[in-house]
N, C-alpha and C positions, 0 to 999 in steps of 0.2 A: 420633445416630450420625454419626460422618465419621471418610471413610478419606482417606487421602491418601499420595501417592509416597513413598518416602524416598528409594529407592536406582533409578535407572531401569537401563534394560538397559543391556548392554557395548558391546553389537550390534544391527544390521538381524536382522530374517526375512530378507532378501537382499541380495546384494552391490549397489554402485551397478554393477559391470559386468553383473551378472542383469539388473538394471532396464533399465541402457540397452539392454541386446539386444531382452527383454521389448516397452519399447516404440519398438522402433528406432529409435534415435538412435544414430548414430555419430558423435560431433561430441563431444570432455570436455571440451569448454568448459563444459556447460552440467550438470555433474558436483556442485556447489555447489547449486545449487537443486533435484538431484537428489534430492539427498540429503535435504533436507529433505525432498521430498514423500515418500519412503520412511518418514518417521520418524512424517509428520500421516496417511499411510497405517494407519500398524501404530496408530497413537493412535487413530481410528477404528475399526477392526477390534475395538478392546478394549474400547472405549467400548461399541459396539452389540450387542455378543456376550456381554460381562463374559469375555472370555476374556486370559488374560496369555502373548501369545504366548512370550517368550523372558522367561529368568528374572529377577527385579523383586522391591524389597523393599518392601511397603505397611506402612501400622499403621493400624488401625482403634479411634477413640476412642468410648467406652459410656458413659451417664450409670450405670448400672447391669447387671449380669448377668442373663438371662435368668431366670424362674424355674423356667423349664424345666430347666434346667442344662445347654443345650445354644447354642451362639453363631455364628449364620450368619455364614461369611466369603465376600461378594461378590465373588470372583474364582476362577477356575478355572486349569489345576492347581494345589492348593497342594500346594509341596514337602516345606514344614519351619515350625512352628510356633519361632519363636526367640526369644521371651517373652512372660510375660504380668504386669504390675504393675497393681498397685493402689496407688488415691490415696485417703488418711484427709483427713478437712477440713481438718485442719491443714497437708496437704501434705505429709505423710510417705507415703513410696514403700514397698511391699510385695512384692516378687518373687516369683513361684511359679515352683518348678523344674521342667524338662520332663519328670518323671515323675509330676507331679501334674495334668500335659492330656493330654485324648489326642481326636485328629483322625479325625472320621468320614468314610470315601472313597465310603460306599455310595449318596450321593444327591449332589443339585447343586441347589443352594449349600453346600459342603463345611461341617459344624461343630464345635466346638470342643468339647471336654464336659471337665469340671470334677465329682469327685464334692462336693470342698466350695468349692464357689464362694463367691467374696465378698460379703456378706452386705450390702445395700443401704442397712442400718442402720448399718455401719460403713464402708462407704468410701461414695468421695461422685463416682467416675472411673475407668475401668479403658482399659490403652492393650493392644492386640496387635498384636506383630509380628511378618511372616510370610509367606516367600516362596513366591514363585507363577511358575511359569511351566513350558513344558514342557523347557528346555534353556537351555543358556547360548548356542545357536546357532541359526538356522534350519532345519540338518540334521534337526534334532530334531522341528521342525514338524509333525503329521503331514497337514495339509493348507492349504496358500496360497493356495488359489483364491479367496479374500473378499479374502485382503489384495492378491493382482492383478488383482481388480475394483476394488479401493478407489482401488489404485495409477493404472489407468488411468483411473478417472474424473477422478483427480485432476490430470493429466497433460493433461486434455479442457480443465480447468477452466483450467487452467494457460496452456493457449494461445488460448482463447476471452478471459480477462485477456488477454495480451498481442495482439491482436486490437480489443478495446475499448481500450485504453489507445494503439495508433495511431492509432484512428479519434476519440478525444479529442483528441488533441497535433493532426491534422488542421484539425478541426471549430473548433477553440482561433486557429488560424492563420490559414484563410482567413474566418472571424467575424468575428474581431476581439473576441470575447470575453475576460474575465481569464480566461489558462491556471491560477492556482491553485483559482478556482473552480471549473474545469471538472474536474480533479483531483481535487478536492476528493469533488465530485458522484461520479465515478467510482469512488472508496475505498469513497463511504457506498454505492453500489449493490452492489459488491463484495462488502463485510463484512454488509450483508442477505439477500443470496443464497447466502453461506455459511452464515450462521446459522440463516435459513429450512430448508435444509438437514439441518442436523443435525452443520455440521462448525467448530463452536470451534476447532480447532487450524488452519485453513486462517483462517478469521478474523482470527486474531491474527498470520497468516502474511502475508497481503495488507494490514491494516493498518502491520506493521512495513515492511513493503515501500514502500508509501505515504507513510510518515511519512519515510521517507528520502528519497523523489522531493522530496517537497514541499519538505524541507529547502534542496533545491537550489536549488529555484526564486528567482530576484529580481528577476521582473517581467517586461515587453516594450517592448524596447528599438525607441523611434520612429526614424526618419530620412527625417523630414519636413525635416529640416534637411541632410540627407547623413551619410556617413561611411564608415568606412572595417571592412571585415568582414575577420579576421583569419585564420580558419580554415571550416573546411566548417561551412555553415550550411545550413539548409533554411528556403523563405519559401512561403508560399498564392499562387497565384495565381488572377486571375478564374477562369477554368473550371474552377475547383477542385482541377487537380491541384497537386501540389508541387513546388517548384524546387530548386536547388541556386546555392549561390555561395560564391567562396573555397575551391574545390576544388582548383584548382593554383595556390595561394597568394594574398596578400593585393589586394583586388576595393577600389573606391570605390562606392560611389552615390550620387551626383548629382541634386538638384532642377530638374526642367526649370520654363521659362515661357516666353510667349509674348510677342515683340518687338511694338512698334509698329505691324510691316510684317505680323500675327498669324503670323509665323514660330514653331515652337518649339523651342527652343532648353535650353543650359546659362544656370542662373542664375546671374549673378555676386554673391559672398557680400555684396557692400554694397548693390546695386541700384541702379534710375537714380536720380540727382540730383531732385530736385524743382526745376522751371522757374518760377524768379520775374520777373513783369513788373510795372515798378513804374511807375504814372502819376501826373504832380504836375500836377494839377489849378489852376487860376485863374480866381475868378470873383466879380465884384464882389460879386452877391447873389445870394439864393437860388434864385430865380426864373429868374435868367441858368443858373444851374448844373440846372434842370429841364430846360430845356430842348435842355440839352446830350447828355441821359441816351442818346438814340438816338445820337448821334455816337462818347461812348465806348463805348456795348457793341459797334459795329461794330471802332472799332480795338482794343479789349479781343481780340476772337474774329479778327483779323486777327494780332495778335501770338502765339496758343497756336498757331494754324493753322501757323507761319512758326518757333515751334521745338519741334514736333512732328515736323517731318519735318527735325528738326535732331539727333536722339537716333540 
């Protein structure tokens, strides 16, 4: 047996301006991902309840008909039974008209009955479809209070995410760790803890959300060498908190080093010269030239000494 959506609702159980009152926010900026949690809200609600809040078109496919002659339909209310076909091996369709079902309200899981159902021997698949819900609107609802439990916890979830997800980009910064990996880490903990949960549609909600972050990403840019930051940036520093630079327009940063004199200073991009001192030596034989050896390491260390303090 599997059932699956065809036609989803119009509409919320509640407006995004309900919601944002609901969980106070007055800010529409944040109206877009409102909305979706209204939608992983009521998707939830239906999931754990089998109820179909607002009205929704399912079809439910059978390898065969009950021999009961009766056919549990997994969802609650259903409004209107809007077909029922039969599949022959061949794959020829068989329709039955709406006065040949007729729909039982007296128990829950509402079902289907059929006085001559399709006979198991001649078809080989039977499809129903069959809307469910209690209204085309939330008005209709006659009770919310699961779906603004759902709503708010999901709203908790929502900002404890965007909580971990600073304290990532943080953690990423003054580390020195890859920020994709840490991202990374952060989705797969995400999409565990939704799952563990019980909530698939917030799962696929924080992965798509993730797969776009990531997208962005193109590494961490060194300036070990200097350069020049164009717009507002944020950097780690040692005590951990966060810096800003390039907030009132474009900043340089600069490679300091320490001079001769252990001053420290701006590096310049070529650096010092390297200091060659060249001796040309003369000496009959070898012997004459051993014993020379103490003579030149003194004027050798006499010439570094004399353009050392020439830099």
């Amino acid at each position: 047996m599997t059932m699956f959506l065809v036609t989803p609702p119009a509409l919320e159980p509640v407006t995004i301006a309900d919601a944002r009152a609901f969980l106070r926010i007055s800010a529409e900026s944040e109206d877009d991902i409102l909305g979706r949690l209204i939608t992983t809200a009521r998707e939830l609600v239906e999931a754990e309840t089998g109820l179909a809040l607002i009205d929704q078109t399912w079809r439910l496919r059978v390898d065969r008909w009950p021999r009961s002659g009766r056919l549990a339909l997994f969802k609650y209310p259903i409004k209107a039974v809007t077909g029922v076909v039969a599949y022959r091996p061949d794959g020829t369709a068989i329709s039955f008209l709406p006065d040949e079902v007729a729909l039982h309200h007296d128990r829950r899981p509402q079902r289907l009955y059929m006085a001559q159902y399709p006979d198991a021997s001649t078809f080989c698949g039977i499809e129903v479809d069959f809307i469910a819900g209690f209204g085309e609107s939330g008005v209709e609802v006659p009770d919310t209070s699961a779906f603004d439990r759902a709503l708010s916890d999901l709203e908790k979830r929502s900002s404890s995410f965007g909580n971990s997800l600073n304290s990532a980009l943080k953690g990423a910064i003054t580390s020195g760790k890859g920020l994709e990996d840490v991202l990374r880490g952060l989705a797969s903990s995400l999409a565990g803890t939704a799952l563990s949960a019980g909530l698939q549609p917030l799962q696929g909600l924080t992965s798509s959300m993730m797969g776009g972050l990531l997208s962005g990403i193109r590494g961490i840019m060194p300036f070990a060498k200097g350069g020049v930051v164009s717009s507002p940036t944020y950097f780690g520093m040692g005590n951990g908190s966060l810096g800003l630079t390039g907030e009132a327009g474009a900043e340089a940063i600069l490679p300091l080093a320490r001079g001769s004199d252990g001053r420290l200073g701006i590096a310049t991009g070529g650096g010092s010269k390297p200091v060659q001192v060249v001796f040309n030596m003369t000496s009959p034989d070898a012997s004459s030239f051993r014993k020379s050896e103490a003579q030149l390491a003194t004027m050798l260390a006499g010439a570094v000494r004399r353009g050392a303090r020439k830099l």
